[in-house]
N, C-alpha and C positions, 0 to 999 in steps of 0.2 A: 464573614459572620461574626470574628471575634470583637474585630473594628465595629461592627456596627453593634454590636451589645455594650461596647467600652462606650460609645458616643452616646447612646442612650442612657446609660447610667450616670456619664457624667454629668448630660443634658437634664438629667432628672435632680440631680445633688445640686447645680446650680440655681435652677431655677425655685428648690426649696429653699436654698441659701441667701437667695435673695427676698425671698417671702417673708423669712422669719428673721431678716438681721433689718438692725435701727437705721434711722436716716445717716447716723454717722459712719456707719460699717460703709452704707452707699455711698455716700460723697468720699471717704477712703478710697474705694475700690473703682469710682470713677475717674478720680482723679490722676490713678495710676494708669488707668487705661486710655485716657485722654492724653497725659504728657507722651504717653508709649508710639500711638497713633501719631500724632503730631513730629516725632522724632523722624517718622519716616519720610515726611515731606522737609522739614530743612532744621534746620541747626539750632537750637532751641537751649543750650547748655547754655549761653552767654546770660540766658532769659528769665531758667529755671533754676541752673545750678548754681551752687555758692561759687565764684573766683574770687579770690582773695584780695586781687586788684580791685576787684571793681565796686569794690565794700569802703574804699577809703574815701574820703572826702567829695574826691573832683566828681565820682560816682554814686556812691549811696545806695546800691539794689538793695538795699534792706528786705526787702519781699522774698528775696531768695532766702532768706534764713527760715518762711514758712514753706516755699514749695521745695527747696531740694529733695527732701525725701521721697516725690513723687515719681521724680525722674529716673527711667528703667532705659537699657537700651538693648536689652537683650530680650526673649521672648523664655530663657532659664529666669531669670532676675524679676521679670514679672510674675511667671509664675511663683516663686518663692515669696516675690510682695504680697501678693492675692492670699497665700497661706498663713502670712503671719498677721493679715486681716482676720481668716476666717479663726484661728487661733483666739485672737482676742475676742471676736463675737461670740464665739462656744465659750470658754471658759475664766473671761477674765471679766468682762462687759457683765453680766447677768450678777456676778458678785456686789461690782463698784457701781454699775450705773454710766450711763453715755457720757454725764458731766465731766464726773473723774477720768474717764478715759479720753475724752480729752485735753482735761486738764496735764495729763500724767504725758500723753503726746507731743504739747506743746512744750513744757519744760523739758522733758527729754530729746526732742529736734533742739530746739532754741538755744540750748548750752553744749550739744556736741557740733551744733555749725560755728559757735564763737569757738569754742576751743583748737579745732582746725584750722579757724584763721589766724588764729592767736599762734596756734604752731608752724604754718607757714610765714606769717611776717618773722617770726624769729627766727628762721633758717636762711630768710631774705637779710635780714640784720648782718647775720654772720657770714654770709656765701656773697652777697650782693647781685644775684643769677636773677634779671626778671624771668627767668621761666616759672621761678617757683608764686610770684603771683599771678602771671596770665595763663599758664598752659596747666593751668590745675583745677580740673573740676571737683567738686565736691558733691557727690548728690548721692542719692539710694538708700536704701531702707535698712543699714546694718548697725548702726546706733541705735535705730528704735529697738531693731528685733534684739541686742541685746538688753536692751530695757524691758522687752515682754519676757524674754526668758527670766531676768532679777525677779520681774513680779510671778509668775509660773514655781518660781522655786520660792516665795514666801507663802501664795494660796497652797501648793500640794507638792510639795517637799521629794517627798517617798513615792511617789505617783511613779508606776515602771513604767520606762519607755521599750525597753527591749532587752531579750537576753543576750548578752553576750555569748558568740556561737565558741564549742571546745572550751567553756569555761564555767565556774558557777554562778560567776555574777554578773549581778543585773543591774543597768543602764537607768538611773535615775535620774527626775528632771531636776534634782538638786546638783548634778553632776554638769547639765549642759551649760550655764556659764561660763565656766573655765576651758568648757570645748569649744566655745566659741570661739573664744578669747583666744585660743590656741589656733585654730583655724584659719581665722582671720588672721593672724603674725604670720600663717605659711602662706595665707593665698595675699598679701601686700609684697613681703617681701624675697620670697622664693624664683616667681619669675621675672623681676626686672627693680634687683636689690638698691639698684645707684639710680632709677630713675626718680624726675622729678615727682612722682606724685605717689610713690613705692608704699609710702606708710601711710596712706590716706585711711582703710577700710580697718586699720590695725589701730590708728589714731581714732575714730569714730567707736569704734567696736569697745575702748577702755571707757572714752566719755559716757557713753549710754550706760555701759553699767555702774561706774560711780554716780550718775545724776541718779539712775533709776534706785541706786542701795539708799542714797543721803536721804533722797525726796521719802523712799516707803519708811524708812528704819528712823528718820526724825520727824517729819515734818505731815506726812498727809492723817487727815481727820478720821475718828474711828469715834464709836459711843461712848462722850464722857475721857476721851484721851487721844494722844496722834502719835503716830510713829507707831514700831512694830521693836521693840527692844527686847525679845524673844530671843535667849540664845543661842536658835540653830539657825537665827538671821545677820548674826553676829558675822564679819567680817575675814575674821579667822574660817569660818565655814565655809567659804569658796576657796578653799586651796587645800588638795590631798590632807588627810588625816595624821602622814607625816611631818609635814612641812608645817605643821602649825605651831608648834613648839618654834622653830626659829621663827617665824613671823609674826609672834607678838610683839616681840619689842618694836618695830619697825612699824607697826599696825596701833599700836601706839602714840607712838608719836605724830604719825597720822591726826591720828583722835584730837591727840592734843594740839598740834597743829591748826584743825578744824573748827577747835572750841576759842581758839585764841584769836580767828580772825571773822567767828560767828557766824560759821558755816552752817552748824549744828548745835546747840545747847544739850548741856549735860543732863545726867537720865533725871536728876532731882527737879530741873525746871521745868519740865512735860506733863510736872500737872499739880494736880491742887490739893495741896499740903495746909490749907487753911481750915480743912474742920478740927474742931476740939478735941479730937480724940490723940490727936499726932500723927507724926511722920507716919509711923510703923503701921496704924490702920489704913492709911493713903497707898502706902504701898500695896500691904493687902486688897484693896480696891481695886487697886491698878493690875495686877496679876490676876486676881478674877473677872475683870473687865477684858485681859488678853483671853486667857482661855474660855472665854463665852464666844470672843471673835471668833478664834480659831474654831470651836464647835458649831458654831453656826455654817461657817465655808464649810466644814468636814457634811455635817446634816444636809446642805444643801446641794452638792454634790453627789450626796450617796441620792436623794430624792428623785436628782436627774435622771441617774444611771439604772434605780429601777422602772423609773417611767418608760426609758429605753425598751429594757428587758422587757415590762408588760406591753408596750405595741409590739413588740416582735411574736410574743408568744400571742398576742389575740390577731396576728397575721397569717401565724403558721398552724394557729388553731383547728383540725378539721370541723365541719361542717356536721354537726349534729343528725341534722336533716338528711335521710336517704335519698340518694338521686331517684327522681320521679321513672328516670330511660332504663333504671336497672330493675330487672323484674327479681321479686322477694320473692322466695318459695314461703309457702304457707302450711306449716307444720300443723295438725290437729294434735289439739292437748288430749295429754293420756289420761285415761281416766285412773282413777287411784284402785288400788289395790288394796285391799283389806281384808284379811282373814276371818275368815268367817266362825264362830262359835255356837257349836247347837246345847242347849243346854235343856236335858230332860227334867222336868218339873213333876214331879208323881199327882196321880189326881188325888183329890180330897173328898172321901164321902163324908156326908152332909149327915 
């Protein structure tokens, strides 16, 4: 009975889930289940996934740099793909628009597949071992999903994700970055440390979220400015409250590092400093330009969430109308009560 109430509600959540997500949610979510299926008739990694070998010259699969991320071969890892689909449909997709989401998709696959290759030919350079470019796949969805989570913690910051149980605090999605990032180092190199492909999902997991911090924090289009230069998207914020004090210098040079080889341009060239008034009303601008962003995500958010709440209360609503099958007893109204008053009036001769 439980099984069959689980399959019906899932049956019911999917099939709304595909009702109401864009074409792009779909070819996502088909494409995952298409590479998944296909997995199981023959060997499709040489086809789909990035090898390092086969990107050099004599090869060329260039095309593997758009489809690795499809590539699932577990039926836990699809599931997990399908959720960070259904993630972006609900809450990221409806902010940006299909464009930007896949605009923000392509860049963020496209430079964590070069950077992987980039990190195996240098391990190849120094080891000289062809395992590390033939017997290395590269594929799956853990550089993107670190890229949703960067964008996740710039739209709703403070958003709870859970309490933490015997303690008072709570699990924020500003927090899941660095869980990731953590997670990913235990599950690359915990069970098979010296193998050839040990740092793959640890190497992927760092690329997505620097592509994903550069691209939001410099470079992507907003009303009238780009980039998100917001200090709680600031760099030092993805690392304990601690720790931040020693990682500025380091974070730093970074920066400077990044402006030196035009990575990113610095906060003064992001916008337009040419009306008459000066810098300082530009700036002004610009900071009322961020907080209208950010009140706009906050407004349109809360809109959803009470849309939510009013279909569930006009679901759970009862029924004004008395059932026709229930018989009403039929009360006769009381008549009123009134106290009666005689009042003797004398007669009057005439």
């Amino acid at each position: 009975m439980a099984v069959n109430l689980f399959n019906n509600n899932f049956s019911q959540l999917l099939v709304q889930f595909i009702k109401n997500s864009s074409i792009v949610t779909k070819v996502f979510c088909a494409d995952i289940l298409l590479c998944y299926l296909l997995g199981w008739y023959t060997d499709i990694r040489p086809y789909i996934a990035i090898v390092p070998g086969y990107l050099v010259p004599n090869y060329l699969r260039i095309w593997t740099l758009i489809t690795f991320p499809y590539l699932e071969y577990s039926i836990i890892s699809v599931i997990f793909a399908l959720a960070v689909i259904f993630v972006i449909c609900k809450f990221i997709e409806p902010l940006w628009g299909a464009q930007e989401v896949v605009i923000f998709y392509l860049l963020v696959n496209l430079f964590t597949g070069l950077w992987c290759i980039l990190y195996y030919l240098t391990v190849y350079s120094f080891l000289g071992d062809l395992v590390y470019l033939y017997d290395v796949h590269i594929h799956g969805c853990v550089g993107y999903t670190s890229g949703v989570l960067v964008a996740l913690k710039q739209l709703m910051p403070d958003q709870k994700v859970l309490q933490i149980p015997w303690t008072s605090k709570t699990l924020r999605i500003k927090d899941l970055p660095l869980l990731w990032l953590v997670a990913t180092a235990v599950w690359s190199f915990v069970p098979n440390p010296f193998g050839a492909g040990a740092a793959t999902e640890f190497a992927m997991s760092v690329c997505g979220t620097a592509v994903a911090w550069i691209y939001l924090r410099f470079f992507q289009s907003h009303q009238g400015s780009r980039g998100d230069m917001s200090e709680e998207f600031s760099l030092a914020h993805f690392l304990p409250r601690p720790v931040r004090p020693l990682a500025a210098r380091p974070i730093d040079a970074c920066y400077a590092g990044f402006l030196r080889v035009g990575v990113c341009r610095p906060r003064a060239n992001l916008y337009d400093f040419s009306a008459p008034s000066g810098s300082r009303n530009a700036l002004d601008k610009l900071q009322q330009l961020e907080r209208k962003r950010h009140r706009e995500i906050a407004l349109k958010a809360l809109n959803e969430r009470l849309a939510e709440l009013q279909e569930d209360k006009s679901e759970d609503w009862p029924d004004p109308d008395p059932s026709p099958n229930v018989p009403t007893e039929s009360v006769p109204p009381k008549e009123p009560t009134t106290d009666s008053v005689s009042i003797n009036i004398p007669a009057t001769e005439n």
